[in-house]
N, C-alpha and C positions, 0 to 999 in steps of 0.2 A: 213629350215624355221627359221627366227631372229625374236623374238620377236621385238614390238616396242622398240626402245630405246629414250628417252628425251632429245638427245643433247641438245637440246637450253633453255635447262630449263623446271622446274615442271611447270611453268604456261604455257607452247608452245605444243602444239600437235608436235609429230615428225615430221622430214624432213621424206621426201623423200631420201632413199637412195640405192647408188650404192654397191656392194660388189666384187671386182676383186681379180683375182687369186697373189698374191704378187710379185711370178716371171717377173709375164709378167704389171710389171710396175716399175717406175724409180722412187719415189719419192723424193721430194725434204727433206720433213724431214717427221715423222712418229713417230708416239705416240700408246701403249700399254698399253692394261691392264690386271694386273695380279691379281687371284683372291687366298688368301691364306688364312690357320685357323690360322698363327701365327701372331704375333705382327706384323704390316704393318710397323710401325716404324724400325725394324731390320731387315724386308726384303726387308725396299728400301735401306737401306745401305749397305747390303751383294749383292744386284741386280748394285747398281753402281760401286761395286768393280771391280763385274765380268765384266761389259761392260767397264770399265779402264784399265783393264787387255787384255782384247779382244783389246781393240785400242783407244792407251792413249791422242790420237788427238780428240776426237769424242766430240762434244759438248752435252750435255747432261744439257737438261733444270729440275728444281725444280719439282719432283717429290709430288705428294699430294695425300692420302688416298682418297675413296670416299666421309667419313664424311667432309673430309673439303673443297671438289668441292660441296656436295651440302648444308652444308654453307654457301660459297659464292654465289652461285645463289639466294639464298632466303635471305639474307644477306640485303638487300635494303627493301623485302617486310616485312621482321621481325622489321625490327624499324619502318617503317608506320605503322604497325598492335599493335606493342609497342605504341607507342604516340598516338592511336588512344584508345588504353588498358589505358591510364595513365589519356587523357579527360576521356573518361568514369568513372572510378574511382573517377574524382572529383566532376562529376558530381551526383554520388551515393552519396557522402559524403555532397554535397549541400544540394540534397534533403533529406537526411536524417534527416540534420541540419534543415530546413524547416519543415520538418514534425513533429518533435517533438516540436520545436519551436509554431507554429499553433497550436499544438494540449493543450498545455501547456499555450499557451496564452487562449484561449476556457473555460481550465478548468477553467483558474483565476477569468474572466468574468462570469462564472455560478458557482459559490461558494456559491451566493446566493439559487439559484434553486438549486444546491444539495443537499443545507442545508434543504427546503423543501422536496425535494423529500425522505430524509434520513426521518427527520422529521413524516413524513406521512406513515413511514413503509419500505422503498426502504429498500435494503438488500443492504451489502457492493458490494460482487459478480456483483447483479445485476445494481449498480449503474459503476462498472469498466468496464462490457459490455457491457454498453449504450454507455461511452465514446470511447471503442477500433472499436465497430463496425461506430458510427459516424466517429471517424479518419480514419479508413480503405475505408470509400466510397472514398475518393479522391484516395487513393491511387490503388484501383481495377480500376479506373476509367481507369486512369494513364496507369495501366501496360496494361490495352485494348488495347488501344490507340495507346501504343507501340510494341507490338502483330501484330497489323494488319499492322503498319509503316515499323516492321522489316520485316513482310513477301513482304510488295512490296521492299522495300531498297536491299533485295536478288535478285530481279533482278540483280540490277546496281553492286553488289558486287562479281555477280558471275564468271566475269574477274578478280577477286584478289584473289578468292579461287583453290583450284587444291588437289585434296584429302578428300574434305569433298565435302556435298552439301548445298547451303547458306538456304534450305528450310528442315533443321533437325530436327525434332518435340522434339527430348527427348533433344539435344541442347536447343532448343527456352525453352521448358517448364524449365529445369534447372534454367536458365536467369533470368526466371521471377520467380521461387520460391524463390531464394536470397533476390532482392529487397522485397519482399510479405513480408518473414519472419521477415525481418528489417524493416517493417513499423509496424508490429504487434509490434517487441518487444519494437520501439521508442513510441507506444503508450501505452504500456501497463505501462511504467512509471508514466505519467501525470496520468493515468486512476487510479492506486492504489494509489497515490496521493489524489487525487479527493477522493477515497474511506476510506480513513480515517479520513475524516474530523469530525470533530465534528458539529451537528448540531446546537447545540447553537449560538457555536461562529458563523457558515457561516451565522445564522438567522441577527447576527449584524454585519458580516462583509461591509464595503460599500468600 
């Protein structure tokens, strides 16, 4: 019994295959592979010797470790899934840039009402609270949104995976604690900001 094996690549269900006795066939040429504990590099060079030695006519094609057969197969889906790594990334740092942004414009505009609200008693804490948790709705909203986008989008992706499953819950949750914690920390700037205002001045800021 052979296990499966992957010819045609991680993302291919295996062929179908045949196994003959090696005598009783003629091939035109024939490829091996040899499984060793030492350096593969020193043992294709002492294995070519020896088949040079054996018969110094024998054409013998560029021998390659396993690492870098399966390399090259994945070799095309690694830079889609790269470039696809590199938009997302800009797209975090958008929204990040956004978020803070928003939330800083927010504070500017209620400088007035903090100053009241300080004014009247509000406690610093309690005023940097108000702002983190106002900032955070949009972005709870957001990462819902994309929660439930990513769970149907693992359909359509699940042709470009092979070794994981596109519907991984401690993956998915990971994903979204990232973005969650960078929207907590881009607000909590504006928000202690906010919290140190002086009330006087915000009473006559305009």
């Amino acid at each position: 019994m052979v296990s499966d094996v992957p010819a045609g690549g991680l993302d291919k269900n295996p062929p179908y295959t045949i196994y003959e006795h090696y005598w009783r066939t003629q091939p035109i040429n024939m490829s091996f592979a040899l499984r060793t504990l030492a350096d593969p590099v020193t043992v294709i060079g002492s294995l070519h010797k020896v088949l040079a030695d054996a018969d110094p006519e024998m054409a013998i094609s560029p021998s390659r470790t396993m690492e870098q057969v399966v390399e090259e197969s994945v070799a095309v889906r690694r830079f889609q899934m790269g470039l696809a790594s590199g938009f997302a990334m800009a797209a975090l740092l958008l929204a990040s840039l956004g978020i803070y942004g928003v939330i800083s414009f927010g504070v500017t505009r209620r400088i007035s009402e903090i100053g009241i609200r300080m004014a009247l008693g509000a406690q610093s804490d309690q005023v940097a609270g108000m702002i983190v948790r106002q900032g955070m709705l949009p972005v709870i909203v957001g990462l819902a949104v994309g929660l439930v986008a990513a769970w149907f989008a693992g359909r359509i992706l699940a042709g470009q995976l092979f070794g994981v499953t596109p519907h991984d819950s401690c993956r998915a949750g990971s994903s979204h604690i990232g973005p969650g914690g960078r929207g907590v920390r881009l607000g909590w700037i504006p928000a202690r900001r906010a919290a140190r205002i002086d009330p006087l001045r915000a009473l006559r800021f305009e």
